[in-house]
Steps between C-alpha positions, in 0.01 A plus 500: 500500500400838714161463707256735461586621858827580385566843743767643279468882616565349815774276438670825314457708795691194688752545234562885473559533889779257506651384790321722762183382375276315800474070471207471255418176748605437879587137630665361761563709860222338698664435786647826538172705402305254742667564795522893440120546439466184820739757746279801364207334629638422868575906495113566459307462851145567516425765767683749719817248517809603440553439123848358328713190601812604627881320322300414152683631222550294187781572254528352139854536415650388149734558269400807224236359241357228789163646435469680883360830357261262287383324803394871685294542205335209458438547880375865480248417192361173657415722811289754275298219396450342814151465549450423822511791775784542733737304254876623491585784333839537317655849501838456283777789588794554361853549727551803322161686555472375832864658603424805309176600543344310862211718543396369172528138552327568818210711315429171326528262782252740660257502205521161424414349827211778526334388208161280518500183269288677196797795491776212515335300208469773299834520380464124377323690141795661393685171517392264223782255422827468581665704208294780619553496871515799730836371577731567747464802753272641289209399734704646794551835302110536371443470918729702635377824252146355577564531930495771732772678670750194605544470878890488583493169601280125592465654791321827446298297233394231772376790723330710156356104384491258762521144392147443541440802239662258274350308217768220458813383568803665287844340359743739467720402264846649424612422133906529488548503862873440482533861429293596807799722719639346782460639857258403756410915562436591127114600485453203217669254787296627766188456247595119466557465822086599621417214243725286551419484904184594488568776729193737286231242623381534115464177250818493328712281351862555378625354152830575387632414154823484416868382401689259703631717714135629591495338862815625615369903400199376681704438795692812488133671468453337856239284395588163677417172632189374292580574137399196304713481174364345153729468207416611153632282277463253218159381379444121489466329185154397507457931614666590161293285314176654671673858421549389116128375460388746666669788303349323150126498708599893609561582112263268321759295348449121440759295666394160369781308320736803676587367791826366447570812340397702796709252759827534264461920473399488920817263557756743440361750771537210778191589680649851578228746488661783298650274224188343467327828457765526234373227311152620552590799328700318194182263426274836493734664236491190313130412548407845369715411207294213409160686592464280820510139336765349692550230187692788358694646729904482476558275784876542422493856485331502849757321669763726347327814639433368870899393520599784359292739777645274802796572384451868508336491818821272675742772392291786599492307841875521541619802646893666436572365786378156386708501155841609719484204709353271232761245569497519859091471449515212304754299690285489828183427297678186398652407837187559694293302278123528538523618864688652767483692823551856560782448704682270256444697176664812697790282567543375142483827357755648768700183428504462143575889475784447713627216280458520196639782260204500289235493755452891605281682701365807384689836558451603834255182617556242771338138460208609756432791291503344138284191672269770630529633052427184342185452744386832428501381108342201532796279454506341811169451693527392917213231593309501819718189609795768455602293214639697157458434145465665190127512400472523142721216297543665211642808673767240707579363185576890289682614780739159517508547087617873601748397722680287217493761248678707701781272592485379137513153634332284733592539850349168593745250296864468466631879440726562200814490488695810521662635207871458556741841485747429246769613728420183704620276232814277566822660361615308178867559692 
């Protein structure tokens, strides 16, 4: 039966905003979010020192739907509420504002690290639950219109706000840094750059979130030596549980006798963040059905709604250039098994494009440049060991299904015979 807490306006808000709606609950990411907030901290000295720690950047790099935009959020709105004075703050901006419009991103740097604790915490109220959250960049926008005239760089604002004018220590984080231009004397490089080595003498700290190929654009950026690399990826199974429970607490909807219900619907998503926000979304349409008693809901219908969005999402993931060379795609999934190296997978795909008739490259790509393309879209992810995989099973396994369709057999067994030309046939004479 429903509770009497049953939060159904919320759990329909959850609903109508669809995919781009904000994790009603956060779990996992403690590591990650501990040593941000932990290098933040070292950036902050007391006194007329020199602030910042020089070769401290942290990226989070994942495949789409890992859940890094999720984890600048959660970051940026347990910052408003910290209580305790000269705790980090999180300013989230996004590639594309920060290219675009730098004076901007720098009017908000420059307001938030001006404001006193009481100014800071005030934007906590507007923020009630997760549904409702500020989101991201919109904190970063409401300061920048708030600020004074931008200076024109870290610089200028060190010498307009010294670092002991400063109330706290600031993240900057970078949502969708893959699409951050390369070139180490573009004004958003050079921006980096002051953070990044601590050149400013202010308390900052560089995040960058992005795809796979995030460190290499850092790189290119000229932000080296010292970047510290966390994957986004899968949660644990005892995470998803915690992120299924804690989604029936969010909503007021009694789980008790539903948790095998709740495993089987999770199972499908295989800990990846976005399918499992699929799901989510499935059991709200179906819990709102059945008025929030969870004895009612179509469990079947559920799981039909949550495959049938992963599938959606997996071939909105693959590019033109993806569906070309499906064959070519799926054959060095299969021969590189669960891992490979850089180096290798650039061979295979040179090699088996080479060799084999129905393994193509796309039209007018090499084997560096479509390895470079199937990073960029999340099909291939490179590890800090310099190790590559593909990070979200499901996806490994569409794109190997793809690759078979297209042949219209499977390129992995014995291949069919070929249909003999009746000319071929022995003459009768």
């Amino acid at each position: 039966m429903a509770t009497a807490l049953f939060d159904g306006d919320g759990l329909r808000d959850f609903v109508a905003v669809g995919e781009g709606s904000p994790p009603p609950v956060f779990v996992g990411r403690t590591e990650a979010i501990a040593d941000i907030e932990a290098t933040a901290r070292r950036a902050w000295k007391r006194g007329p020192a020199s602030h910042g720690e020089p070769k401290a950047t942290r990226i989070l790099h994942g495949a789409p739907g890992a859940g890094k935009s999720s984890i600048l959020a959660e970051m940026e709105f347990r910052s408003l509420r910290a209580a305790a004075p000269g705790s980090p703050r999180v300013l989230v901006l996004s590639s594309e504002w920060l290219t675009s419009d730098l004076p901007s991103a720098l009017a908000a740097v420059s307001a938030a690290g001006g404001m006193n604790h009481d100014e800071w915490s005030k934007r906590a109220g507007s923020i009630h639950h997760r549904i409702s959250a500020v989101g991201v960049f919109g904190l970063s926008m409401e300061l920048a219109r708030s600020g004074a005239k931008p200076p024109d760089n870290l610089f200028a604002l060190a010498r307009a706000m010294p670092a002991t004018a400063w109330n706290a220590p600031l993240i900057a984080a970078v949502d969708e840094a893959q699409n951050l231009p390369a070139g180490e004397t573009m004004p958003t490089a050079l921006f980096l750059q002051s953070i990044h080595n601590a050149t400013s003498g202010l308390p900052l700290t560089l995040v960058l979130a992005g795809l796979g190929d995030t460190q290499d654009r850092a790189q290119k950026m000229g932000l080296t030596r010292g970047l510290k690399l966390y994957e986004v990826g899968r949660l644990s199974v005892e995470e998803t549980d915690e992120l299924m429970r804690g989604f029936c607490r969010r909503f007021g909807l009694r789980a008790d006798g539903s948790e095998p219900f709740l495993a089987e619907l999770a199972a499908g998503a295989e800990g990846w963040p976005r399918h499992l926000h699929f799901a989510l979304q499935a059991l709200g349409k179906e819990a709102l059905a059945a008025d929030g008693d969870l004895e009612r809901v179509s469990w079947s219908a559920a799981a039909k709604q949550a495959a049938e969005s992963r599938l959606r999402y997996n071939r909105a993931q693959q590019s033109r250039e993806m569906e070309v060379a499906a064959p070519l795609i799926a054959m060095a999934l299969a021969k590189m098994g669960e891992q490979s190296s850089r180096f290798k997978l650039k061979r295979l795909l040179a090699k088996l494009a080479a060799e084999d008739p129905d393994a193509s490259l796309p039209a007018g790509m090499t084997a560096d440049s479509f390895y470079d393309h199937l990073t960029h879209r999340g099909a291939l992810q490179e590890r800090e060991d310099a190790s590559v995989h593909c990070p979200i099973p499901s996806f490994r396994s569409f794109l190997i299904e793809e690759g078979k369709k297209a042949l219209g057999f499977d390129p992995f067994r014995a291949r069919p015979p070929e249909p003999k030309d009746p000319d071929d046939s022995p003459s009768p004479f």
